[in-house]
C-alpha positions as CSV (number, residue, x, y, z in Angstrom):
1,X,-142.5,-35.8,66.5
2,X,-142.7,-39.9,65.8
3,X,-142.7,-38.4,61.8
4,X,-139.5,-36.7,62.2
5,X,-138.1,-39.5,64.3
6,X,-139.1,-42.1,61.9
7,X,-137.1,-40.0,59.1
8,X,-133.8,-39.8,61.3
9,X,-134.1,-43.3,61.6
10,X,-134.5,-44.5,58.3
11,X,-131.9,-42.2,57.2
12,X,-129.7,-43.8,59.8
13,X,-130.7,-47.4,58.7
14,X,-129.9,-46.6,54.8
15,X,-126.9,-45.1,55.5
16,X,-125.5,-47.8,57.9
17,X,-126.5,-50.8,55.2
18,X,-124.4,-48.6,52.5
19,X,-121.0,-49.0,54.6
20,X,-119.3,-51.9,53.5
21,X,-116.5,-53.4,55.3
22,X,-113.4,-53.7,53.4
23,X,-111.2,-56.9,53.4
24,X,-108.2,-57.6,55.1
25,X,-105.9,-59.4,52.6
26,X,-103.6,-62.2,54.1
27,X,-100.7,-61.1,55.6
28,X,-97.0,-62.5,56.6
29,X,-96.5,-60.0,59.1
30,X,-97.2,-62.7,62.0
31,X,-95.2,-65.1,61.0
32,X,-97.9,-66.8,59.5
33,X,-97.4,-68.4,56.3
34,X,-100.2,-67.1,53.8
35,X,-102.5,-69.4,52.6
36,X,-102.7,-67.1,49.4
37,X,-99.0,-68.0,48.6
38,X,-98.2,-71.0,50.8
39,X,-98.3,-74.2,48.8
40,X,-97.0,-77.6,49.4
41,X,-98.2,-80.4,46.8
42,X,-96.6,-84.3,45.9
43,X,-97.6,-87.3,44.4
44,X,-97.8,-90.2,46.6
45,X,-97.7,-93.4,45.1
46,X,-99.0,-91.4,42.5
47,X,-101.9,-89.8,43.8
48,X,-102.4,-85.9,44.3
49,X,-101.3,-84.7,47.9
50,X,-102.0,-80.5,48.4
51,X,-102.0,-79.4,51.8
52,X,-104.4,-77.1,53.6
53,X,-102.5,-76.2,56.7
54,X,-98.9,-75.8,57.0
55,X,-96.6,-75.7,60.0
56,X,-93.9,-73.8,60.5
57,X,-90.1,-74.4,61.6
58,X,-87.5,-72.2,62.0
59,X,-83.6,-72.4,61.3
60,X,-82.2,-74.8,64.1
61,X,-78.7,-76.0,65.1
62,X,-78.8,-79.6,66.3
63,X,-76.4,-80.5,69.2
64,X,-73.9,-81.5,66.8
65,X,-73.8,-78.1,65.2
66,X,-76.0,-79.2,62.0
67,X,-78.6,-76.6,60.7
68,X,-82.4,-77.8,59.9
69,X,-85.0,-76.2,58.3
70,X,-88.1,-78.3,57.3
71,X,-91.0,-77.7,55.1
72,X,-94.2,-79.6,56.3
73,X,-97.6,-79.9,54.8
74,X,-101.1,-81.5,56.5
75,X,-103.8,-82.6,54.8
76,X,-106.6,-81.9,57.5
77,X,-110.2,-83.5,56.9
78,X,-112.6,-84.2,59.8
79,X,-110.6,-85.8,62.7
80,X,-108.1,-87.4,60.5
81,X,-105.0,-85.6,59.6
82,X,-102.4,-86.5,56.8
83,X,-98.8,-84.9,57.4
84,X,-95.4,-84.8,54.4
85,X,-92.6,-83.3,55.3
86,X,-88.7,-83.1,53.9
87,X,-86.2,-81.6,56.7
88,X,-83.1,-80.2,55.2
89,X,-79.7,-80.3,57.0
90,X,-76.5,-78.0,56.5
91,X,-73.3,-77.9,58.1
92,X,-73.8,-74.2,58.2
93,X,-76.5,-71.9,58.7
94,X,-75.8,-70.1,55.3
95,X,-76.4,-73.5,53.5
96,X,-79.9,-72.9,52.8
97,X,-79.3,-70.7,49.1
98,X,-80.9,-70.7,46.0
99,X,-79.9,-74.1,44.1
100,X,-78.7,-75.8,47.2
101,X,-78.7,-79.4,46.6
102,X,-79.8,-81.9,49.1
103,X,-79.5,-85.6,49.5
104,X,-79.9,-88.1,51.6
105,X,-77.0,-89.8,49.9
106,X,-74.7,-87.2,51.6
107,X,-72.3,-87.5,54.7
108,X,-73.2,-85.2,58.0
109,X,-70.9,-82.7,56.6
110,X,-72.4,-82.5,53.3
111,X,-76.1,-80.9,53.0
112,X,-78.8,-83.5,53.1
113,X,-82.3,-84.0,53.5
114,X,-84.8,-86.8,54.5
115,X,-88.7,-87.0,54.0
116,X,-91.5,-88.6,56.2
117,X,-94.6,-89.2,56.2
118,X,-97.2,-89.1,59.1
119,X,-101.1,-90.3,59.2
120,X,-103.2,-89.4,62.4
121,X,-104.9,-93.2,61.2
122,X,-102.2,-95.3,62.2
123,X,-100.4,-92.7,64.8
124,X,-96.8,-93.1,63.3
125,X,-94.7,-92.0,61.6
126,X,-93.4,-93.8,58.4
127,X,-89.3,-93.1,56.9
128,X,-87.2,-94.8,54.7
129,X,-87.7,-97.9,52.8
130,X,-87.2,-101.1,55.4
131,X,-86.3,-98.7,58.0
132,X,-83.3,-97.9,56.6
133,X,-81.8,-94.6,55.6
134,X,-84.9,-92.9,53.3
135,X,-83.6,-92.2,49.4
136,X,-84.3,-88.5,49.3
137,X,-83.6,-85.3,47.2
138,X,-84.5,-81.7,47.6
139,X,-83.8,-78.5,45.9
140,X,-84.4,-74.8,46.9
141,X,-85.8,-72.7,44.5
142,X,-86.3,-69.2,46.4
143,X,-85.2,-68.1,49.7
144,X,-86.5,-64.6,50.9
145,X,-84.7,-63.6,54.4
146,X,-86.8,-60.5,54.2
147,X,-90.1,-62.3,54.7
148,X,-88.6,-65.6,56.1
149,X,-89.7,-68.0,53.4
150,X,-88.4,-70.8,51.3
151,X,-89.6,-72.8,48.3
152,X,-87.9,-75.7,46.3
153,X,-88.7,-79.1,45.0
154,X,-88.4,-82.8,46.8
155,X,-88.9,-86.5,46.6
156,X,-88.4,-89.5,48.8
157,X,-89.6,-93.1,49.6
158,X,-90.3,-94.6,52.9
159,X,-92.2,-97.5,54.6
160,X,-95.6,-97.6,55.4
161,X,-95.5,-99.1,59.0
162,X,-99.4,-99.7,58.1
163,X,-100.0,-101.6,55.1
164,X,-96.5,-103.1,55.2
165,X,-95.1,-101.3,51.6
166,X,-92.5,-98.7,50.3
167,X,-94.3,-95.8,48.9
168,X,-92.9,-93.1,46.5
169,X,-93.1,-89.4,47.3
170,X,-92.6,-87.4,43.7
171,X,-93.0,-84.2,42.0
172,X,-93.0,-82.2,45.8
173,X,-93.2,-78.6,45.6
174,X,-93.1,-76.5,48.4
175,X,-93.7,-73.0,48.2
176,X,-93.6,-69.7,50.5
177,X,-93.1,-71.7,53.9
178,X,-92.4,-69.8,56.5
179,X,-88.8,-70.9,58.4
180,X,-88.8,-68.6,61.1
């Protein structure tokens, strides 16, 4: 009897440690932007930003009837948390095509855009050189309204309230972030 128990059990055992579990691949489904596809990279003064979490905003309309969508990017690392972002503003809520141009440059009836950046370190948030209106460009590269994502290329400058300087954002590429 323990023999033929012993058997039954071991049989059990093997077979249980030959199942494997299969993966679940990263999915958009939730709103969620994928890490697998999500990316959101700039220079900063010249040195390499990437982030590793990215938040998500969705297509808003502004009391004064302008549209927003913005494309943020954190930099997460222990308690400290580093933050980019370039909000983009149209006049109309088709205004976010592939191609659409955006500057900062423009009038509120014109598309335009402005960048800031945030550091958990100093607990503000940093725009435009001297406080004035931030120099700032952005470009869309892809817009899927199937899946609710955008991608497209920026640069600004703004102020760090902290050490006192203008810094250069460049060479921004966002990619796959989720706007709604």
């Amino acid at each position: 009897m323990f023999r033929a128990l012993s058997s039954t059990l071991l049989v059990f055992l093997f077979t249980l440690s030959a199942c494997t579990k299969e993966e679940e691949s990263p999915s958009n489904d939730d709103g969620d932007n994928d890490p697998s596809t999500t990316t959101f990279t700039c220079l900063i003064d010249g040195i390499e930003f990437s982030a590793n979490s990215f938040l998500i905003d969705d297509v808003t309309a502004t009391g004064s009837g302008i549209y927003q969508r913005r494309a943020s990017g954190s930099y997460i690392s222990g308690g400290d948390t580093m933050t980019v972002s370039i909000t983009l503003l149209s006049p109309t809520e088709d205004g976010f095509e592939v191609g659409a141009n955006f500057d900062s440059a423009n009038g509120e009836d014109e598309k335009r855009c402005y960048g800031n950046v945030w550091n958990s370190s100093d607990d503000e948030v940093s725009i435009g050189p001297g406080g004035d209106e931030p120099p700032a460009t952005a470009t869309l590269s892809a817009v899927d309204s199937e899946l609710e994502v955008f991608s497209g290329s920026f640069e600004f400058e703004y102020y760090d309230s902290q050490t006192e300087t203008d810094r250069t954002v460049s060479e921004g590429v966002f990619s796959n972030i989720n706007y709604d």
